[in-house]
C-alpha positions as CSV (number, residue, x, y, z in Angstrom):
1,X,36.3,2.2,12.2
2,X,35.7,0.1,15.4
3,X,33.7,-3.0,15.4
4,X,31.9,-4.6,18.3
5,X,31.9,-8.0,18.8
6,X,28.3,-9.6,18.0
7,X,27.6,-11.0,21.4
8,X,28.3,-7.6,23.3
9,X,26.1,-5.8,21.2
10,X,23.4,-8.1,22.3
11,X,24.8,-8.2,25.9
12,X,24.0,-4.1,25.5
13,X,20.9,-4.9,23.8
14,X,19.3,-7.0,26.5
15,X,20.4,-5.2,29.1
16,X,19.2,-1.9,27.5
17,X,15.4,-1.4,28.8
18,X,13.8,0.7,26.0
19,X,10.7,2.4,28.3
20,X,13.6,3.4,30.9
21,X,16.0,4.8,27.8
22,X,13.0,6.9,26.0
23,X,12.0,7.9,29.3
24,X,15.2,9.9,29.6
25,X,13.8,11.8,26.6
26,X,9.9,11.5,26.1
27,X,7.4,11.7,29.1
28,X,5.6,8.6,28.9
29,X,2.5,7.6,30.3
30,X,1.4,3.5,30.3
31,X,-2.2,2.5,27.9
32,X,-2.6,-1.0,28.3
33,X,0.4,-3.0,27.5
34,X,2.2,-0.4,25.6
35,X,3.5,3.2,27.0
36,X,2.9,6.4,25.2
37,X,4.2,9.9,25.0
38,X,4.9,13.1,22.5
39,X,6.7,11.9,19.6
40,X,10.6,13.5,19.9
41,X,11.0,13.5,16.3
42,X,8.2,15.5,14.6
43,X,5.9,18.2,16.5
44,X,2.2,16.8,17.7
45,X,-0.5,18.1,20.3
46,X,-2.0,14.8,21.2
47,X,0.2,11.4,22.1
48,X,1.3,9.1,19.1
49,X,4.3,7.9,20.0
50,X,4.2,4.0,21.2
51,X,6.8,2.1,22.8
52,X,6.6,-1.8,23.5
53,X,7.7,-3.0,26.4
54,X,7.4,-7.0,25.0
55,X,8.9,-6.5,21.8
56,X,11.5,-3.6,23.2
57,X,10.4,-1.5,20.5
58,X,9.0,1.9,19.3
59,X,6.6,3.5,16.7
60,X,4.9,6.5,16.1
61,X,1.7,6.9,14.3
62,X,2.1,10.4,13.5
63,X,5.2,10.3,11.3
64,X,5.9,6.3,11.1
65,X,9.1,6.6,12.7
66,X,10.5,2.9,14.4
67,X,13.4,1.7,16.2
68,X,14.7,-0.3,18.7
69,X,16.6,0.9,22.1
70,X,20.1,0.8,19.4
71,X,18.3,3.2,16.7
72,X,16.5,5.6,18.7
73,X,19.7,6.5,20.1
74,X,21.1,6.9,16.5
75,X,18.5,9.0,15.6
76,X,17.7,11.2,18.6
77,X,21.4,12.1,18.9
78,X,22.7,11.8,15.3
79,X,25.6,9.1,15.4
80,X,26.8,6.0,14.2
81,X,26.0,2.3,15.3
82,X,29.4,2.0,16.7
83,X,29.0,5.5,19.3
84,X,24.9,4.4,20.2
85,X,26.3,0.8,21.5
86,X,29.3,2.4,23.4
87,X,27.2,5.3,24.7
88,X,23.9,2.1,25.8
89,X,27.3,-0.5,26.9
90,X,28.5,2.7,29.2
91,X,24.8,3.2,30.7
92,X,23.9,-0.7,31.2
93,X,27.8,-1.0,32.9
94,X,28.8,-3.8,29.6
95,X,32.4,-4.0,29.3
96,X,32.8,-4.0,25.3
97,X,36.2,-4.4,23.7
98,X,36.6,-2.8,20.2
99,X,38.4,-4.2,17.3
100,X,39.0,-3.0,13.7
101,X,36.7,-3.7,11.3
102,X,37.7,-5.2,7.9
103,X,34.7,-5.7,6.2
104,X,33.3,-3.3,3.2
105,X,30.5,-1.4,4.9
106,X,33.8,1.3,6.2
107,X,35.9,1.5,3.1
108,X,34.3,1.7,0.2
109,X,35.5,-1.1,-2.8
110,X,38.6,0.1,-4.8
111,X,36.3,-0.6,-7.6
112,X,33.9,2.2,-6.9
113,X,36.5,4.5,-5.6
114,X,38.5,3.9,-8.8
115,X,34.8,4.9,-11.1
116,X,34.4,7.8,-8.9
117,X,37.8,9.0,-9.4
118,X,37.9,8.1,-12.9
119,X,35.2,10.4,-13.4
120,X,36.2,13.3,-11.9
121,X,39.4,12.7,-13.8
122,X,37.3,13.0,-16.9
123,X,35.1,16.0,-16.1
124,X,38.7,17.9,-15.2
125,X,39.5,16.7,-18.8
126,X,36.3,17.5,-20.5
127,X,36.6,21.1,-18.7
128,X,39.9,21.7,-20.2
129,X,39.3,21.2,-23.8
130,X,36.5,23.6,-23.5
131,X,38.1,26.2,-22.2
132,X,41.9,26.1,-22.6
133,X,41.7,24.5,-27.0
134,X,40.5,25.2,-30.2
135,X,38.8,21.9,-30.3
136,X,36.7,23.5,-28.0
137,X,36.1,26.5,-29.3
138,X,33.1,26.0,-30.9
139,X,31.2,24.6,-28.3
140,X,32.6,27.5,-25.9
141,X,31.0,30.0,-28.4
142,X,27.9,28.3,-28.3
143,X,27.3,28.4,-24.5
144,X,28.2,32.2,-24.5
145,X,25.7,32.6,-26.2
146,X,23.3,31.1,-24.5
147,X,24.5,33.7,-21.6
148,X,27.0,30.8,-20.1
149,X,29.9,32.9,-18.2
150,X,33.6,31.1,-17.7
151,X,32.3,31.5,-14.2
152,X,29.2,29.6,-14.7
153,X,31.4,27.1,-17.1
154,X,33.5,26.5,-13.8
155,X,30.8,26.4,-11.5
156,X,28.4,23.5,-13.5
157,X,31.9,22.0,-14.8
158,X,30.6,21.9,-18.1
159,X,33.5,20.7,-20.4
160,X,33.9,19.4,-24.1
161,X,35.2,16.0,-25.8
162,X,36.6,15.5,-28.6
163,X,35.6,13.9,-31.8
164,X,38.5,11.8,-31.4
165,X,36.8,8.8,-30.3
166,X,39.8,7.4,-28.3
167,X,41.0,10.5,-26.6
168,X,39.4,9.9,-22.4
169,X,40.5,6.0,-23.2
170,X,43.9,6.5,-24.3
171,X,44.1,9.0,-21.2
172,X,42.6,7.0,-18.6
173,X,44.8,4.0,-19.6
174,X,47.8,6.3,-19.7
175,X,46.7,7.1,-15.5
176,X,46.4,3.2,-14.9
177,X,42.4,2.8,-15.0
178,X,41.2,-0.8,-16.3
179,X,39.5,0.2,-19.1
180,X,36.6,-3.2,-18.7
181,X,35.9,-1.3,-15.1
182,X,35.8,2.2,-17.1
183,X,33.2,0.5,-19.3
184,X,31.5,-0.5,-16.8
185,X,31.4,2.9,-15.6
186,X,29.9,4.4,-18.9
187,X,33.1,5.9,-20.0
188,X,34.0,3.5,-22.9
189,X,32.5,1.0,-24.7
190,X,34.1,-2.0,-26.4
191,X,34.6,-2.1,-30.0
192,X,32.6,-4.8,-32.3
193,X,35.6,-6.8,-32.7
194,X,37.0,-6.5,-29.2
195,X,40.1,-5.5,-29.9
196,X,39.6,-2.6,-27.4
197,X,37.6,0.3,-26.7
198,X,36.8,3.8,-27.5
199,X,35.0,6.6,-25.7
200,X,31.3,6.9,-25.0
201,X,30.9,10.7,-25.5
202,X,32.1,12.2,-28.5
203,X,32.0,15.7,-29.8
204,X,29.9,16.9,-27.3
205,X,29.1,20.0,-24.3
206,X,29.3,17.6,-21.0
207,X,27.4,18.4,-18.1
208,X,28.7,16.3,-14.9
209,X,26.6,14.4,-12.8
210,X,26.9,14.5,-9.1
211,X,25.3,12.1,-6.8
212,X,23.9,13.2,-2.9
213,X,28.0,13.7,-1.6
214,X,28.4,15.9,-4.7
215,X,31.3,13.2,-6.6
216,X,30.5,12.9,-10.3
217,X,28.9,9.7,-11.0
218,X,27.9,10.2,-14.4
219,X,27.5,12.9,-17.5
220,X,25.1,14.2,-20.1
221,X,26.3,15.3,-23.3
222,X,24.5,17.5,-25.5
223,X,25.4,17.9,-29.4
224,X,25.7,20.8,-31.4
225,X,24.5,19.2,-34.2
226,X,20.7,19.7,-35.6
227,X,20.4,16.1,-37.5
228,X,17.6,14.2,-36.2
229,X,19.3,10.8,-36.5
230,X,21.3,11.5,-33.7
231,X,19.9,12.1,-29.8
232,X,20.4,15.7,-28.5
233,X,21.2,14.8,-25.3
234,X,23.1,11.4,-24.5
235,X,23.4,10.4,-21.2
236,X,25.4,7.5,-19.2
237,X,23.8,4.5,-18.0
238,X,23.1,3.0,-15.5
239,X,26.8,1.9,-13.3
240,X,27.7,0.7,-9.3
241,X,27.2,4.3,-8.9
242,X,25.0,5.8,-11.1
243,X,21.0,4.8,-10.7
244,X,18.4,7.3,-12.9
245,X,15.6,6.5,-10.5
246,X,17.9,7.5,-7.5
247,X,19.9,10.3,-8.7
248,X,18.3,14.1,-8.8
249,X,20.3,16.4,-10.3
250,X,21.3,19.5,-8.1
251,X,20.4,17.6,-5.5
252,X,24.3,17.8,-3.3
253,X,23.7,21.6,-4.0
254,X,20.0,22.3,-3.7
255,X,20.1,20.7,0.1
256,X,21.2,24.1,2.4
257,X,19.1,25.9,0.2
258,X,15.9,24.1,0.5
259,X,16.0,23.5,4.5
260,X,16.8,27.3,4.1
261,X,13.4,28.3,2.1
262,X,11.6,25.4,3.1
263,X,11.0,24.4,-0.5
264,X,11.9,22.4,-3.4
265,X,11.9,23.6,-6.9
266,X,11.4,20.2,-8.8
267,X,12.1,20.7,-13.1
268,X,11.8,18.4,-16.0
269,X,15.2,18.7,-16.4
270,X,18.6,19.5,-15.4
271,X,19.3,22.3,-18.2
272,X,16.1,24.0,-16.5
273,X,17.6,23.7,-13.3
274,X,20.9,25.7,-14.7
275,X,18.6,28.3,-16.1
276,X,17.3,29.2,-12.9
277,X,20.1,28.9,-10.8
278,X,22.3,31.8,-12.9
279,X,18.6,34.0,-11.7
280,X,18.7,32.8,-8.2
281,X,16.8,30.3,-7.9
282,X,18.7,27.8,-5.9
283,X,16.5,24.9,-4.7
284,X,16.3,23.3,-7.6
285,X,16.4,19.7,-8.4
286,X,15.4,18.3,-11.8
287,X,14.8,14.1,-12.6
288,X,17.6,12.6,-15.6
289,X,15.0,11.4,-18.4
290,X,12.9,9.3,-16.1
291,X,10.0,9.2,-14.0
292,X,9.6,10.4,-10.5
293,X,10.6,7.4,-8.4
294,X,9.6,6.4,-5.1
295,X,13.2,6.9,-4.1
296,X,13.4,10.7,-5.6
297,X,10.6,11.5,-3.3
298,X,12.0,10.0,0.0
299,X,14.8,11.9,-0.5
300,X,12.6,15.3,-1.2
301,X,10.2,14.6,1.6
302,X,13.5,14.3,4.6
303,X,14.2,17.7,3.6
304,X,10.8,19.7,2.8
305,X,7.1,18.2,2.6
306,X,6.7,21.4,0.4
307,X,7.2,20.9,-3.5
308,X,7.0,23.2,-6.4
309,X,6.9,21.8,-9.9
310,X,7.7,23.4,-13.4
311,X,7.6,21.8,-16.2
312,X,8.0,23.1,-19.7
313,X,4.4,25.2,-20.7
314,X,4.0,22.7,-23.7
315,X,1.8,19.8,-24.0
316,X,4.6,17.0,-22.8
317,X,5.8,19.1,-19.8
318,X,1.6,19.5,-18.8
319,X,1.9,16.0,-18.9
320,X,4.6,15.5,-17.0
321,X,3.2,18.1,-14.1
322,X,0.6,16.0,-13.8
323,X,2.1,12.8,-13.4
324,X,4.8,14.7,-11.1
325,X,2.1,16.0,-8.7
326,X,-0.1,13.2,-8.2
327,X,2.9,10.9,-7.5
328,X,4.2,13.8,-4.8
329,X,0.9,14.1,-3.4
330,X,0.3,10.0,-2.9
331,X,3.3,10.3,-0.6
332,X,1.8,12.9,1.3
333,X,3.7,16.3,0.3
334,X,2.2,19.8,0.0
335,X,2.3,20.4,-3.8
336,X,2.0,23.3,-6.0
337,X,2.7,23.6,-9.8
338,X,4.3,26.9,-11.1
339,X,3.0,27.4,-14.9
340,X,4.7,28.7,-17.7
341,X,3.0,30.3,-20.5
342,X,3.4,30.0,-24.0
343,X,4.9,26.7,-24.8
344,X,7.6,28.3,-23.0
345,X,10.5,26.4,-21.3
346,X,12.5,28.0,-18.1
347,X,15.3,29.5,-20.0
348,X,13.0,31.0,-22.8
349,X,10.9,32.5,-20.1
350,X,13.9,33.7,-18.4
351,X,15.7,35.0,-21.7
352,X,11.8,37.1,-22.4
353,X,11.2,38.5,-18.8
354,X,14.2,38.2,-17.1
355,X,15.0,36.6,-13.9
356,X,12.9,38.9,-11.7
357,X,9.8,37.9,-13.1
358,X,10.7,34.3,-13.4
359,X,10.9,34.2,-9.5
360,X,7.9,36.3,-8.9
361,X,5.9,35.7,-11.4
362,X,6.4,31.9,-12.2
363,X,7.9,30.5,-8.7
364,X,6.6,32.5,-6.3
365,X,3.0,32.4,-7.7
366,X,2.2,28.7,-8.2
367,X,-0.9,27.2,-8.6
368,X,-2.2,24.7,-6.1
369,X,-2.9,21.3,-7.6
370,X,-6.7,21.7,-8.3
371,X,-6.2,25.1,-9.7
372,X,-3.9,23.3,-11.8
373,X,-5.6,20.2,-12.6
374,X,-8.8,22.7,-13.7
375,X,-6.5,24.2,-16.1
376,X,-5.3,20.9,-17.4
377,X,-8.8,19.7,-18.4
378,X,-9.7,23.9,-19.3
379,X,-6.9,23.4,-22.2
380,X,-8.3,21.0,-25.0
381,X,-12.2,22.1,-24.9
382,X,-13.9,25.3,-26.3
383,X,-16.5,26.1,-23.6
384,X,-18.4,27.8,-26.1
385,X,-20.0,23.8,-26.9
386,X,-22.4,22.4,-24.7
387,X,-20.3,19.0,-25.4
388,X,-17.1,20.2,-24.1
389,X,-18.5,22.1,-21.0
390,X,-20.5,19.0,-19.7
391,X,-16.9,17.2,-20.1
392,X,-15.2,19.8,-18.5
393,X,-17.5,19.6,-15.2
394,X,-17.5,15.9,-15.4
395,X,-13.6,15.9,-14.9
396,X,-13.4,18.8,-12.7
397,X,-15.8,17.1,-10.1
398,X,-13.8,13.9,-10.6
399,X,-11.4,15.6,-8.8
400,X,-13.0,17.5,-6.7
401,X,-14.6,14.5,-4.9
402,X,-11.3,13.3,-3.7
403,X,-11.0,16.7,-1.7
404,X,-11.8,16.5,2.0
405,X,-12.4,20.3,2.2
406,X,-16.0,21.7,2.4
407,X,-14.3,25.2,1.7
408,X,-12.0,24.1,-1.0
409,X,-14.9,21.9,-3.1
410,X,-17.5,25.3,-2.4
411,X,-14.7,27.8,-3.9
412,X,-14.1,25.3,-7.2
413,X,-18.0,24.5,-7.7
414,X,-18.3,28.8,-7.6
415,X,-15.9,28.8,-9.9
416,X,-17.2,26.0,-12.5
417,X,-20.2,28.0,-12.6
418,X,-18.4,31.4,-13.1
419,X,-16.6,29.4,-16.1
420,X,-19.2,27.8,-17.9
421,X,-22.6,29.4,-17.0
422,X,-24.3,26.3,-15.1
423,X,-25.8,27.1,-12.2
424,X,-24.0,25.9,-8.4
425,X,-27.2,24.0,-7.5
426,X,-27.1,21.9,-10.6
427,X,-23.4,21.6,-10.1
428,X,-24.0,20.4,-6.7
429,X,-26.7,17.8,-7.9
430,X,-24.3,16.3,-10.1
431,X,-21.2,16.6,-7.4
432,X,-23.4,15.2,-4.6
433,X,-24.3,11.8,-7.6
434,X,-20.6,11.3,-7.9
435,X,-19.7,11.4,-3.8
436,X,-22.0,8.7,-3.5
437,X,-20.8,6.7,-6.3
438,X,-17.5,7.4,-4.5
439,X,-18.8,6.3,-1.0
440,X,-20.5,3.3,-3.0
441,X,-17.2,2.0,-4.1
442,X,-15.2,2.6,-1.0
443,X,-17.5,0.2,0.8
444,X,-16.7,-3.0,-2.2
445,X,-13.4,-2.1,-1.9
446,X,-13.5,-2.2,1.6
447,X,-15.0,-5.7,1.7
448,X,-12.3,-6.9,-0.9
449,X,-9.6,-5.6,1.6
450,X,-11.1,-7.4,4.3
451,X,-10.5,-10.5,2.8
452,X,-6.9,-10.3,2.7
453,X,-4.7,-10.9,6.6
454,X,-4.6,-8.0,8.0
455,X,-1.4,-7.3,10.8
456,X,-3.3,-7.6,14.4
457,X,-0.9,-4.4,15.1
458,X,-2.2,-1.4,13.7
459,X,-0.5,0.0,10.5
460,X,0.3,3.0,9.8
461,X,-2.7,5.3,8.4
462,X,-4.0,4.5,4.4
463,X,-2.3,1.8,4.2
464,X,-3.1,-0.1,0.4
465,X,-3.7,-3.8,0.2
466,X,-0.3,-3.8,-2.0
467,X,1.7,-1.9,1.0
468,X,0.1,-4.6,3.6
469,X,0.9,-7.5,1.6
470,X,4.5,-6.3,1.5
471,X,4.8,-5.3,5.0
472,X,3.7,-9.0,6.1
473,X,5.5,-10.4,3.6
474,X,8.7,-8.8,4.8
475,X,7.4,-9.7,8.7
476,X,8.0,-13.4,7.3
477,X,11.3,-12.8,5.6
478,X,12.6,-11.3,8.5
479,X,11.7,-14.2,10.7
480,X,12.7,-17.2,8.6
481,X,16.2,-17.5,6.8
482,X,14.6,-20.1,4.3
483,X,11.9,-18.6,3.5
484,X,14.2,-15.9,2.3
485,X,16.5,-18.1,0.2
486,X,13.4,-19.5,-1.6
487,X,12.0,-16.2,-2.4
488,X,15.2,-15.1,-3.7
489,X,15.7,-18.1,-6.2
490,X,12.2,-17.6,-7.2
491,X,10.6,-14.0,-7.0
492,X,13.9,-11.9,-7.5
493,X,11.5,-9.2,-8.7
494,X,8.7,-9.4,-6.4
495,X,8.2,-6.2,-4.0
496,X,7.0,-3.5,-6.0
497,X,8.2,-0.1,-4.0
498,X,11.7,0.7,-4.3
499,X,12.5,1.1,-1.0
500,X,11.2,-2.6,-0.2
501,X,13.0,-3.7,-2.8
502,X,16.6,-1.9,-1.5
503,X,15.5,-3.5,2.1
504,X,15.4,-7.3,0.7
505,X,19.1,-6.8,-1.3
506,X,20.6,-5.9,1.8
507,X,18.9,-8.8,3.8
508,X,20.4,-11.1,1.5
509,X,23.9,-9.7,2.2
510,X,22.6,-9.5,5.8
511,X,21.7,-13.3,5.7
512,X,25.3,-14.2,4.0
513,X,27.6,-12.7,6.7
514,X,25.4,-13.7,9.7
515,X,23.7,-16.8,8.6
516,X,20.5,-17.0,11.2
517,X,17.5,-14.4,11.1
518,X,18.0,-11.3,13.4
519,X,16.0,-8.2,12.4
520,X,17.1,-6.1,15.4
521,X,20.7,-6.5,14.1
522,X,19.5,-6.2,10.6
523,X,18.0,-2.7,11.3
524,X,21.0,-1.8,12.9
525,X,23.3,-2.6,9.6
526,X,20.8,-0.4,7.9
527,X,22.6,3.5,7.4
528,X,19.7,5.1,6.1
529,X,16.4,5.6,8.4
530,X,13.5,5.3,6.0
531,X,14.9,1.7,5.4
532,X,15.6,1.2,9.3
533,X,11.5,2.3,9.8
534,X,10.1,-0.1,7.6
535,X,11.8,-3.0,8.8
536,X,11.2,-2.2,12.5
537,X,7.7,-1.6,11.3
538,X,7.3,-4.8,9.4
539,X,9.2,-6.7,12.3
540,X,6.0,-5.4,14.7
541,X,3.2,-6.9,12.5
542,X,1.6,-9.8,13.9
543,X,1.8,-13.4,12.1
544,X,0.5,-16.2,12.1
545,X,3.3,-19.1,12.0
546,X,0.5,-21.8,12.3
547,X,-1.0,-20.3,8.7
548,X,2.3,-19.2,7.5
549,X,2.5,-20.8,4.4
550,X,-0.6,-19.4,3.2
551,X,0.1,-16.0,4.4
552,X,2.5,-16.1,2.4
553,X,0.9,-17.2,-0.4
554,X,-1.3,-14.8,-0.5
555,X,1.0,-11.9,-0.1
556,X,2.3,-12.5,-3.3
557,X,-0.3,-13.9,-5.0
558,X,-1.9,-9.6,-4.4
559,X,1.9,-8.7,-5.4
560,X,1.7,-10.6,-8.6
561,X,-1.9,-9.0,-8.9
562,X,-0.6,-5.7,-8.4
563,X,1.9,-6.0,-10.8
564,X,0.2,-7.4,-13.7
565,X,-2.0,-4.5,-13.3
566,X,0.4,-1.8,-13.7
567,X,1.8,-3.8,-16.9
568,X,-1.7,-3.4,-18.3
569,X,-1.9,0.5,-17.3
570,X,1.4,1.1,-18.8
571,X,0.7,-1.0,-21.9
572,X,-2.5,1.2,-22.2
573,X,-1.0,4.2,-21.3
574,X,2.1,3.1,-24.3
575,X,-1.1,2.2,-26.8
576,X,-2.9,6.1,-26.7
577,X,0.7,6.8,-27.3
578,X,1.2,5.1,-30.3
579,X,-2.3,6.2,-31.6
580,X,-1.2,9.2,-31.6
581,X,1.8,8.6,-33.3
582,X,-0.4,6.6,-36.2
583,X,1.6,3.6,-35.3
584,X,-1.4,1.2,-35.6
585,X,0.8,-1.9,-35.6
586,X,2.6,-1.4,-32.5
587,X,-1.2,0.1,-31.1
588,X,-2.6,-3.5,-32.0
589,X,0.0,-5.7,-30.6
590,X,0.0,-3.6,-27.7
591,X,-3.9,-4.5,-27.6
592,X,-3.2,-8.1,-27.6
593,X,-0.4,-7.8,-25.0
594,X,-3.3,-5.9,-22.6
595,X,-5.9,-9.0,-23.8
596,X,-3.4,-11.4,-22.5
597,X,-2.3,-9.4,-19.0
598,X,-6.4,-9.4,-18.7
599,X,-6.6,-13.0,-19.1
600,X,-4.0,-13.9,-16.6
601,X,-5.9,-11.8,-14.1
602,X,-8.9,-13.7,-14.5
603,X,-7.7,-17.4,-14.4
604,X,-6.5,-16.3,-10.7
């Protein structure tokens, strides 16, 4: 791949006028410093689309999309760094001179390329003893009759290994792997007295992995055994290029489908996902035993803003619906939840009714979330008890309130009172109490938020104190190269979203190969958009270098805030769990691990 020297590309840069290149492709029409125009990269009516003259820059406040001259090009026309400097060099008459790059960002590391291949050398494997042994007979038996064709074996890959614990080692040392890098990779593990290794999965169906190009990055193995000492499904950890919180299962597949249908089918797991696929359900993705990260949804949102979840119909996968949906909905998707009755899982449904009615009756008739969410709090009380019917309006309304629709809050009040007998005027008495509360706390928090620096520049829409302080934090970053190498050696944890977190590891590799700060080439180094937008968008944010150090200060001063705060929801959320589980001693350390967190807040 070519590589443009450093000065040319900022010979291009400055001699690239960003109004006069978007104004090849967007009318725009001058406001006060700034020019504006219809966004070209999401449909609107009425002009959000800015671009900056000063700081050579654009944004839109529609769909939060941000570039400079370099990256608009990149995304209005789809290609690499490399082609949108030639194609801006050509158009400003620079001369550039191209030479071969070395470097790691076009080849990827023989190390990863030998755990991809090693995989896929052991899924071949794995494939082969359950079809073509008697070793695998068993298991092959089993999966028949769970309606599993050879076709469907082939399709999913699903293979078999051995209770031989040495059998992938001894093979993938026969074909030259390094067997510390195959470890590494999840494949082996060493043995206690390291005289070598043997092989994670044993005597197990294997399910491959696949990651967004659709090479296998990792397995889950499910036993045939019943004993409860030993987990029914194992699955590889974490690697180079395996992450839980990125990877969605189905996802390489489920792509062409969902642009196709416009939706994504999201399941509690990949075995659900399986289920429906065989009855044609093909835009399916499922999370691999972990929650719904702010990753998994950047990915689902560039394809659909519409999501459908299933979870299992028992009191877990209920659960898990509703932690699904509200983190979906936080990032702005149009949500629904498809229900299934009876305790019932996908494949149970689909082995009762069949496939027909699993689309129509199940997928294709979802519930939207406050239909849902009134069912959710419907399920534990007997409305026949004045007790349980005053609770069951209480958390209905609770919900209701956060709903900006007159027609939507109308059609659920209607229905409370259809449900439980109260009349809609008392309803709306108590409805109208808990708006104001609402309104009431807006205002404090309002007041709170004004006491933390706010950008000059105007950010994007519902933005949380949490989000600003990370946005101006990363402004600083950006700008100052020691800044950065302090906050590294001392806060290696400290952004809290995911993909602020993936922006600051590659400005430290950013900051070892060039040395000085440059967030205009950084965004440019930057493959993926989202993390190209909220650089450029943190890179417009006003400072203040006079007040820097405080700035700073209290940016992560909120972080650390924030973060002690979800410890203490967690630890709750960990303590009603082990209530429930009659585990009073972990319960009561858990209780003084809260008291603690709750202390630390309050000597801030």
């Amino acid at each position: 791949m070519a590589r443009i020297p450093e000065e040319q590309i900022e010979a291009v840069r400055s001699q690239t006028d960003i109004v006069d290149l978007i104004g090849e492709y967007v009318q725009l029409t001058k406001r006060g410093k700034n020019w504006f125009g219809l966004c070209p990269f999401h449909g609107e009516s009425t002009p959000s689309f800015s671009v900056s003259e000063d700081k050579q820059l654009f944004h839109c406040f529609g769909c939060s999309a941000s570039g400079n001259a370099i990256t608009f090009l990149m995304d209005i026309e789809s290609c690499q760094f490399t082609e949108a400097v030639s194609k801006l060099a050509e158009r400003a008459g620079v001369e550039i001179d191209a030479v071969i790059r070395v470097g790691t960002e076009s080849n990827p590391t023989k190390k990863h390329k030998n755990l991809v291949e090693a995989h896929a050398l052991a899924a071949h494997f794995y494939n082969h003893l359950l079809l073509n042994t008697v070793e695998g007979e068993e298991a092959l038996q089993y999966l028949e009759k769970r309606g599993f064709s050879r076709a469907d074996i082939e399709k999913y890959g699903i293979g078999w290994s051995l209770h031989d614990r040495e059998a992938l080692t001894n093979l993938l040392q026969r074909k030259g792997y390094d067997l510390k890098e195959m470890e590494h990779a999840g494949l082996c593990i060493m043995k206690n007295d390291g005289s070598g290794y043997f092989d994670r999965f044993r005597g197990r169906i294997m399910f491959p992995l696949h990651d967004d190009n659709g090479n296998i990055v990792a397995f889950s193995g499910r036993t045939l055994l019943t004993s409860k000492e030993e987990a029914k499904y194992l699955n590889s950890p974490e690697s180079p290029i395996f992450g839980k919180s990125r990877l969605l299962y189905n996802f390489h597949n489920a792509r062409l489908n969902v642009r196709k249908t416009g939706k994504v089918i999201l399941f509690e797991g990949f075995m659900d996902v399986i289920s429906a696929d065989r009855v044609g359900v093909s835009n399916g993705v499922a999370v691999m035993g972990t929650s719904l990260s702010d990753a998994h949804l950047i990915k689902l949102k560039r394809m659909t803003n519409h999501i459908i979840i299933c979870c299992d119909g028992d009191d877990a996968g209920w659960e898990a619906a509703k932690r699904f949906a509200a983190l979906a909905a936080d990032k702005g998707l149009d949500v629904q939840i498809a229900l299934l009755p009876d305790r019932m899982d996908p494949d149970d449904y689909i082995t009762q009714y069949g496939g027909t009615a699993f689309r129509e009756k199940i997928i294709e008739n979802p519930h939207s979330i406050m239909s849902f969410l009134m069912s959710y709090a419907r399920r534990s009380k007997n409305l026949s008890f004045e007790n349980d019917v005053l609770q069951y309006i209480h958390e209905v309304l609770e919900q209701l309130v956060l709903r900006p629709s007159p027609v939507e809050r109308d059609v659920y009040i209607r229905q409370l009172a259809d449900e439980t007998g109260v009349s809609t005027e008392a309803i709306n008495q108590q409805f109208m109490k808990l708006l104001g509360q609402k309104a009431k706390q807006a205002k404090k928090d309002q007041r709170q938020e004004q006491s933390f620096p706010v950008p000059n520049s105007a950010p994007p829409k519902n933005k949380t104190g949490m989000e600003r302080a990370e946005q101006l934090l990363l402004c600083h970053l950006l700008n100052d190269g020691a800044l950065f190498d302090r906050i590294r050696e001392d806060k290696q944890d400290l952004f809290i979203q995911d993909n602020y977190s993936a922006v600051f590891v590659h400005l430290a590799g950013f900051y070892e190969q060039y040395g000085t700060p440059d967030f205009h080439r950084f965004a440019e180094s930057l493959q993926d958009r989202e993390l190209r937008r909220i650089v450029l968008e943190a890179a417009m944010v006003e400072r203040d270098p006079e007040h820097a150090d405080e700035e700073i200060d209290d940016c992560i001063d909120h972080l650390k805030t924030y973060r002690v705060k979800m410890m203490i929801q967690e630890k709750m959320h960990e303590s009603k769990e082990a209530e429930k589980m009659n585990d009073h001693a972990r319960a009561l350390e858990l209780a003084n691990e809260i008291i603690q967190l709750k202390r630390s807040l309050s000597a801030r």
